[in-house]
C-alpha positions in Angstrom: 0.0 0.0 0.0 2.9 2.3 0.5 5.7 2.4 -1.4 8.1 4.9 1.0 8.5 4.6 4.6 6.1 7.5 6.0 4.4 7.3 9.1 0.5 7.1 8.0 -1.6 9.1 10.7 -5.0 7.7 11.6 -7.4 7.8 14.5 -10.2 5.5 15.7 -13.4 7.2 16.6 -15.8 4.6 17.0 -15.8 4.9 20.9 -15.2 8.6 21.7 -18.9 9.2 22.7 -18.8 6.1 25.1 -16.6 3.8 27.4 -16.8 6.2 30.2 -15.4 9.2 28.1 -18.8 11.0 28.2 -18.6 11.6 31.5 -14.9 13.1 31.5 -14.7 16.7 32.2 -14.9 19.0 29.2 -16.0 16.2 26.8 -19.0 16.5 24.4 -19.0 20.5 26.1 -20.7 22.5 23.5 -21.9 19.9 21.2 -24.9 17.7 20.2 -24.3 14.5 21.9 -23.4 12.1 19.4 -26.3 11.7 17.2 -25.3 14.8 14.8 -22.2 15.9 13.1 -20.6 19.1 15.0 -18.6 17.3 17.1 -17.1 15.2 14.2 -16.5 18.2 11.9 -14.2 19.9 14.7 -12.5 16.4 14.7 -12.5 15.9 11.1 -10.8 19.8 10.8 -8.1 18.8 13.2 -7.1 15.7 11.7 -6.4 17.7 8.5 -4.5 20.4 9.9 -2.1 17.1 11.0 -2.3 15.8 8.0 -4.4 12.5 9.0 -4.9 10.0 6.3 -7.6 8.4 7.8 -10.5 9.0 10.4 -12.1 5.4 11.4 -15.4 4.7 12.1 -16.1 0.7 13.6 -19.6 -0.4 14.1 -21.5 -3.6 15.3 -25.5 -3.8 15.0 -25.7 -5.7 18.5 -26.5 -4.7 22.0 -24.5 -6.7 24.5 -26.2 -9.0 27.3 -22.5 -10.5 28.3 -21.9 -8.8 31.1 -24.6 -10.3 34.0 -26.8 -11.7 31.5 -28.5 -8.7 30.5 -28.1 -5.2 28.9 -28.3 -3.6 31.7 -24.9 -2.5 32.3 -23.6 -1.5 29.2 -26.2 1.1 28.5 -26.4 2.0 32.5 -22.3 3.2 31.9 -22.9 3.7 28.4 -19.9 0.8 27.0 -20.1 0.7 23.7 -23.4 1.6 23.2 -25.5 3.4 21.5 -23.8 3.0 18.0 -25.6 4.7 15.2 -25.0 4.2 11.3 -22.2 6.5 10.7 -22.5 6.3 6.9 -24.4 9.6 6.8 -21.6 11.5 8.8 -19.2 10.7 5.7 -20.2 12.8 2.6 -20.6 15.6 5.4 -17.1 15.4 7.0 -15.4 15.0 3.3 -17.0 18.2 2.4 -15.4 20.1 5.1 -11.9 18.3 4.4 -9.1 18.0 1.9 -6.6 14.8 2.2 -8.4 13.0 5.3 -9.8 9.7 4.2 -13.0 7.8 6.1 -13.1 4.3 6.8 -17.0 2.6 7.5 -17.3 -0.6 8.4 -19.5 -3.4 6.9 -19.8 -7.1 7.7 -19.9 -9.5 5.2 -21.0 -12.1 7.3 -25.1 -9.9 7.5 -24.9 -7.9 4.3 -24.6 -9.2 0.6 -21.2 -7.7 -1.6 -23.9 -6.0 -4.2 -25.2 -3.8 -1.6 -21.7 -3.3 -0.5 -20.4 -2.7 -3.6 -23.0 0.1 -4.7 -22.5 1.8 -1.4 -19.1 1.9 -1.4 -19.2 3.0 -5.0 -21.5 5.7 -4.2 -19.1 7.0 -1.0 -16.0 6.9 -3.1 -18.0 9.4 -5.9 -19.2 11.7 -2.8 -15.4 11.9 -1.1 -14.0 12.6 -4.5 -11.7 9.4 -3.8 -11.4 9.1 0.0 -13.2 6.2 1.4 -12.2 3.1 2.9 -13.9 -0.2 3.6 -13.6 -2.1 7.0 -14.7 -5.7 6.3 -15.4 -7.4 9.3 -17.0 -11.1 9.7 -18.8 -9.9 13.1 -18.2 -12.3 15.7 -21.0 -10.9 17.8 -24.2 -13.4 18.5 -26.4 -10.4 19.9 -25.3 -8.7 16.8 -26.5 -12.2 14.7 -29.7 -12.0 16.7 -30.5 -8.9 15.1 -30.3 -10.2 11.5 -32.2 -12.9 12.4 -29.8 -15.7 13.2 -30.4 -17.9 16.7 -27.0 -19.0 16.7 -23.5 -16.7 15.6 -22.1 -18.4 12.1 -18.9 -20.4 12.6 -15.6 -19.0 12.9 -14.4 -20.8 9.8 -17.9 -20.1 7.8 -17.4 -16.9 8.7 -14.3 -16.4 6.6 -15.2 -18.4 3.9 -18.4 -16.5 3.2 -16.2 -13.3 3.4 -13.6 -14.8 0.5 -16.4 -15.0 -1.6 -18.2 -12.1 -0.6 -14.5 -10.0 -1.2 -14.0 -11.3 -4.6 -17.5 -10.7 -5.6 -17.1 -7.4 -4.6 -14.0 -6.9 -6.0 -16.0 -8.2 -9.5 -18.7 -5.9 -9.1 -16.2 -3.1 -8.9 -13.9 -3.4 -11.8 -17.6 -4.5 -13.9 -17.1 -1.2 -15.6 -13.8 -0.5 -17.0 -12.2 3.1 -16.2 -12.2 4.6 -19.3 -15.9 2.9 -20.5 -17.2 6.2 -20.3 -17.9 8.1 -23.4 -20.6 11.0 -23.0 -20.6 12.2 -26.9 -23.8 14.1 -27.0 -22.6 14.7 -30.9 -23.0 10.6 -31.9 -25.0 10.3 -28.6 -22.8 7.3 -27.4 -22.9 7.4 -23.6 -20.8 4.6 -23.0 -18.7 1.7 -24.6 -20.4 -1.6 -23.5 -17.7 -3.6 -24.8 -16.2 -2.1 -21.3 -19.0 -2.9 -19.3 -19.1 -6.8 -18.1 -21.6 -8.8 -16.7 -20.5 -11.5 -13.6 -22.9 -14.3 -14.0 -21.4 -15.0 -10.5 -22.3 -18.7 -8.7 -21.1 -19.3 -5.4 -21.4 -21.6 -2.2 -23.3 -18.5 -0.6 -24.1 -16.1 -3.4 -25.7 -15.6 -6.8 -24.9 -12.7 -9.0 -25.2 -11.4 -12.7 -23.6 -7.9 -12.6 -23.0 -5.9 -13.8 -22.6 -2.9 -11.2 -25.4 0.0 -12.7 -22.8 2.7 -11.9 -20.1 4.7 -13.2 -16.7 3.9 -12.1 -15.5 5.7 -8.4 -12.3 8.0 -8.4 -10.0 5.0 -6.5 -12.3 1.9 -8.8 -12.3 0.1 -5.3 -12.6 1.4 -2.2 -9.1 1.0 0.3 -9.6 -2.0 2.0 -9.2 -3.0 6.0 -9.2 -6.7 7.2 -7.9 -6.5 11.0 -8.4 -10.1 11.8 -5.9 -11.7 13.2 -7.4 -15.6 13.4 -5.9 -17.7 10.1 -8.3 -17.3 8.0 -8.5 -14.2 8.8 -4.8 -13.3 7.9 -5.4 -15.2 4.8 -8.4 -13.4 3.7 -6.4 -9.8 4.9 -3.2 -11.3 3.1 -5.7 -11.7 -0.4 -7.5 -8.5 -0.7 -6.6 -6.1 1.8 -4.7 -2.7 1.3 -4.2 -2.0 5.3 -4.8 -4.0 8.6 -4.9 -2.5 11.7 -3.2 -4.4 14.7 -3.3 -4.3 18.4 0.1 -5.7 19.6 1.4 -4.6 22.9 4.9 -5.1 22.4 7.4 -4.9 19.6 8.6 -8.0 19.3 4.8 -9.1 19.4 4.6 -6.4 16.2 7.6 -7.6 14.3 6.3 -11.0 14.5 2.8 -10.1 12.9 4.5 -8.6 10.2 6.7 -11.5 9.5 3.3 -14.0 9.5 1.6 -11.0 6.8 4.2 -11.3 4.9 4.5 -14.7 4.2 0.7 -14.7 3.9 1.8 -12.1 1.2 3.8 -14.0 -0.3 1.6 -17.2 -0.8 -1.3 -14.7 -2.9 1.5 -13.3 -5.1 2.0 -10.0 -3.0 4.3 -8.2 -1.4 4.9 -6.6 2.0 4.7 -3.0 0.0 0.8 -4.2 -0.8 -0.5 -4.0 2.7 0.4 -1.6 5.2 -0.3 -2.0 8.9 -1.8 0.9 11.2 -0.6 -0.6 14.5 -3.1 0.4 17.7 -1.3 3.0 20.2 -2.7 5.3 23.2 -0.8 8.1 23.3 -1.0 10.6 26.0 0.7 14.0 25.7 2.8 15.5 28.9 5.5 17.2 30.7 6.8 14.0 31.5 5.7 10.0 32.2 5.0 10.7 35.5 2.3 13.4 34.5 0.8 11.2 32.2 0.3 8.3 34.2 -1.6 10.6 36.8 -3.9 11.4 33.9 -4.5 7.9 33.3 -5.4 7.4 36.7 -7.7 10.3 37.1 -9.2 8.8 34.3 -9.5 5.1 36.0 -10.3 6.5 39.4 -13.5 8.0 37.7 -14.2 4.6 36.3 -16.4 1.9 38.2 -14.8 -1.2 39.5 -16.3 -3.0 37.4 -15.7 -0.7 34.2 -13.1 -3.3 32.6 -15.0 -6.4 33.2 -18.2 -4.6 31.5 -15.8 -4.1 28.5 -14.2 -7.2 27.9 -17.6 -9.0 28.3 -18.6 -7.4 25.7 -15.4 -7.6 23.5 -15.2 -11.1 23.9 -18.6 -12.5 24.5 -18.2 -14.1 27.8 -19.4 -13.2 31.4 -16.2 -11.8 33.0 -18.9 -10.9 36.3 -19.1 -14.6 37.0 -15.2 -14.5 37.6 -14.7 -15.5 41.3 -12.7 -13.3 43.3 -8.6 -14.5 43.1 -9.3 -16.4 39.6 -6.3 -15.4 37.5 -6.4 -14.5 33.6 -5.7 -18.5 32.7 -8.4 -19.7 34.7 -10.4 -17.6 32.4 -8.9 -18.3 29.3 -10.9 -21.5 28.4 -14.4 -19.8 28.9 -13.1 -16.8 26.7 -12.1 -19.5 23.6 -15.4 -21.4 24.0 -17.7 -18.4 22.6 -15.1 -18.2 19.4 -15.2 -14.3 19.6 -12.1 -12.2 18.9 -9.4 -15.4 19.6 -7.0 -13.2 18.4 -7.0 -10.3 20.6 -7.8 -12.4 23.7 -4.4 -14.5 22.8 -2.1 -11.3 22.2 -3.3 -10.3 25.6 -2.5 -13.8 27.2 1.1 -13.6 25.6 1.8 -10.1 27.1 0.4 -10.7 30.2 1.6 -11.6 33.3 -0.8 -14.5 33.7 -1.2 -15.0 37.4 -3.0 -12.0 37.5 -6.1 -11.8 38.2 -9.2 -11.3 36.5 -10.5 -8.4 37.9 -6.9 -6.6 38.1 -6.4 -7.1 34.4 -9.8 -5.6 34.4 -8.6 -2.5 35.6 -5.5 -2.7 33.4 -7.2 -3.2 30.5 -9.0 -0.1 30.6 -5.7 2.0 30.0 -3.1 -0.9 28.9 -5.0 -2.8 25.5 -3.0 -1.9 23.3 0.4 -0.1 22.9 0.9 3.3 24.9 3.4 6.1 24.7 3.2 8.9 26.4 5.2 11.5 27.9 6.8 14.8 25.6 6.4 15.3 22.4 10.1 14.0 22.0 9.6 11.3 24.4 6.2 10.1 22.2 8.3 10.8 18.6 11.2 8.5 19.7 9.1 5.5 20.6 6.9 5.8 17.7 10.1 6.4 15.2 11.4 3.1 17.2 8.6 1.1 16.4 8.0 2.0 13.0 11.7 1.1 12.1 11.6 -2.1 14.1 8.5 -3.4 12.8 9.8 -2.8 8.5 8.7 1.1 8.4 5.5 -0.2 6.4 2.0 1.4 7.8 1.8 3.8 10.4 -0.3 4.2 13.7 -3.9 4.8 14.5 -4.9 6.6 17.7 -6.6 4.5 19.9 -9.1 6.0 22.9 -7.3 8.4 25.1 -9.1 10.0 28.2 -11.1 12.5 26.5 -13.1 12.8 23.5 -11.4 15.3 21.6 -8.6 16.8 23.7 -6.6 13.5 23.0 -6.8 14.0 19.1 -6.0 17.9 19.4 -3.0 17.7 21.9 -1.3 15.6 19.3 -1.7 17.5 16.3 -0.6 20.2 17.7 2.4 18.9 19.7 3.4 15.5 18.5 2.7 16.3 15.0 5.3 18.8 14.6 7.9 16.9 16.3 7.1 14.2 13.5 7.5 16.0 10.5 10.2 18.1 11.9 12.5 14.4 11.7 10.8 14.0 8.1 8.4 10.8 9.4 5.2 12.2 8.8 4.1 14.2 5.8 3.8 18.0 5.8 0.8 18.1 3.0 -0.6 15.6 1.3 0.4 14.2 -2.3 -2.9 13.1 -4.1 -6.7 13.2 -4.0 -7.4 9.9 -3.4 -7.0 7.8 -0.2 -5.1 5.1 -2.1 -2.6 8.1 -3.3 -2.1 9.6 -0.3 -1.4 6.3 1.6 1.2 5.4 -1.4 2.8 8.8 -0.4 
């Protein structure tokens, strides 16, 4: 996906109006809560002014009864819920921006690739090139309720309807060759229909003829994000994907990712410079370490006990309430692997954890400690990022993962890490293209 060794800037937005963060002093102050587009527009305006490639929007269509066996306590603290359709916020926010892309996430696992594929068509014409695709398999079952499923698909089933619903897709997209279009009102030929190609597609889980009734979009395909981390997930990532994100917690953890995506690569006929990884990291601006870690704990002191558990239930569909007081994380661990939800995450935490600790004190730490963290100065946050990014093949970049307040997180880094980064040349100073894709090849 990029073909020099810039750090690609992104930021993850899809929990800034919950997970406690509402409540934080100063957050949401002067806005519409959540349900229209100020807040995102001020966002969207920052992250161009640091030169973001990418603003991320996740979703799931479920409403968690994990945690105690009902909803209860996930819209009581307001954990990852409510989640609207974001898809409206996009041609809004690329109206008000130059450069920033939009990532919006659809499962193929509950909607079908022609739907996707006109959709994403239509988002790529409206951002004038900027849009990006997360294709998830959604390994929710409150989420599969909703669609009308008793049970959550297989883990496996899940990835092989997603093969087939990528390449149809994929198909659907490239239907209408670039240059079909002809628009000569003088012989009134509007376009060439030797360019424009029907499917007559047949599959295990889908049927269809093609071809897609639309012009083609500025990038042809959307950019697309496959973040799982499972087999077949790498495979299907390794196949079609332009970008993965990743939550490793420690480097070595991140180099050997890279070096399992690459041979994935390798094995489809790619190479490493086809997919780029944006790799999960907290970052928390301040006159020193010291100062930042008493942010974080201002943050977890105004958290309830219980404010980790409530997550993690819901992340990976177990009841962490029924965990018995003393029961470390390995006790857990079988219960976790039973429900088949994110394996992936659940076993990166396991391998950087100490293990004998208990459930509900990695609770607590996993409020502030998921993924990676760097904090401290400006030059103190540069170093470690430049350190990673080297270490880990200089191929990607780093999306912003939930700080400890809506929006002051995203702001204090623009304006103070930002500058350190493109003062040592590792993050662009404008960008080079129109298009997503262009700027990410940058």
């Amino acid at each position: 996906m990029s073909e020099r060794e810039t750090i690609h800037l992104a930021a993850d937005l899809s929990f800034l109006h919950t997970d406690f963060l509402w409540r934080m002093p100063g957050s949401w102050v002067g806005y519409p809560y959540y349900s229209s587009s100020e807040f995102y527009e001020d966002i969207a305006k920052t992250a161009q002014q640091g030169r973001f490639d990418l603003l991320f929007f996740g979703d799931t269509g479920g409403t968690s009864e994990d945690f105690g066996g009902n909803h209860d306590a996930v819209v009581r603290n307001g954990v990852k819920w409510p989640r609207h359709d974001m898809t409206a916020m996009i041609p809004i926010l690329a109206r008000l921006t130059q450069g920033v892309g939009y990532a919006l996430t659809m499962s193929t696992t509950y909607h079908h690739p022609f739907h996707c594929a006109r959709t994403f068509n239509a988002l790529d014409h409206v951002t004038k090139g900027r849009i990006a695709w997360n294709a998830v398999t959604s390994a929710y079952k409150w989420e599969a309720m909703n669609w009308g499923f008793e049970e959550m698909m297989d883990h496996d089933e899940r990835y092989r309807r997603a093969q087939e619903f990528l390449q149809v897709a994929c198909e659907l997209w490239d239907s209408v060759e670039p240059d079909a279009v002809i628009m000569n009102r003088e012989s009134g030929e509007f376009l060439d229909p030797e360019k424009v190609h029907r499917l007559d597609f047949k599959g295990d889980y889908f049927n269809v003829r093609g071809p897609l009734p639309a012009l083609p979009s500025p990038q042809q395909r959307p950019v697309i994000i496959q973040a799982g981390s499972s087999g077949p997930g790498m495979d299907l990532a390794a196949k079609y994907a332009d970008l993965q994100f990743s939550t490793r917690r420690t480097v070595e953890s991140m180099k050997q990712h890279r070096a399992a995506i690459d041979e994935k690569l390798a094995k489809f006929g790619r190479t490493p410079r086809d997919l780029g990884i944006l790799w999960s990291v907290r970052v928390q601006v301040a006159e020193s370490v010291s100062e930042a870690r008493a942010k974080e704990q201002a943050f977890l002191d105004s958290v309830p006990p219980e404010g980790g558990l409530i997550e993690m239930s819901q992340w990976f569909g177990v009841d962490f309430s029924t965990a018995e007081l003393g029961m470390t994380l390995t006790d857990f661990a079988d219960q976790v692997r039973e429900q088949k939800g994110n394996l992936g995450t659940f076993d990166e935490l396991l391998k950087t954890t100490d293990l004998n600790m208990t459930v509900r004190e990695f609770g607590r730490d996993y409020m502030s400690q998921r993924v990676l963290v760097a904090e401290g100065t400006p030059k103190e946050i540069v170093d470690k990022l430049e350190m990673m990014h080297y270490e880990t093949g200089a191929n990607g970049g780093f999306i912003l993962a939930r700080g400890f307040h809506a929006s002051d997180n995203i702001t204090e880094f623009v304006e103070h890490v930002v500058p350190e980064l493109q003062r040592r040349g590792l993050s662009k100073k404008d960008y080079s293209g129109t298009t997503l894709r262009e700027n990410f090849n940058d």
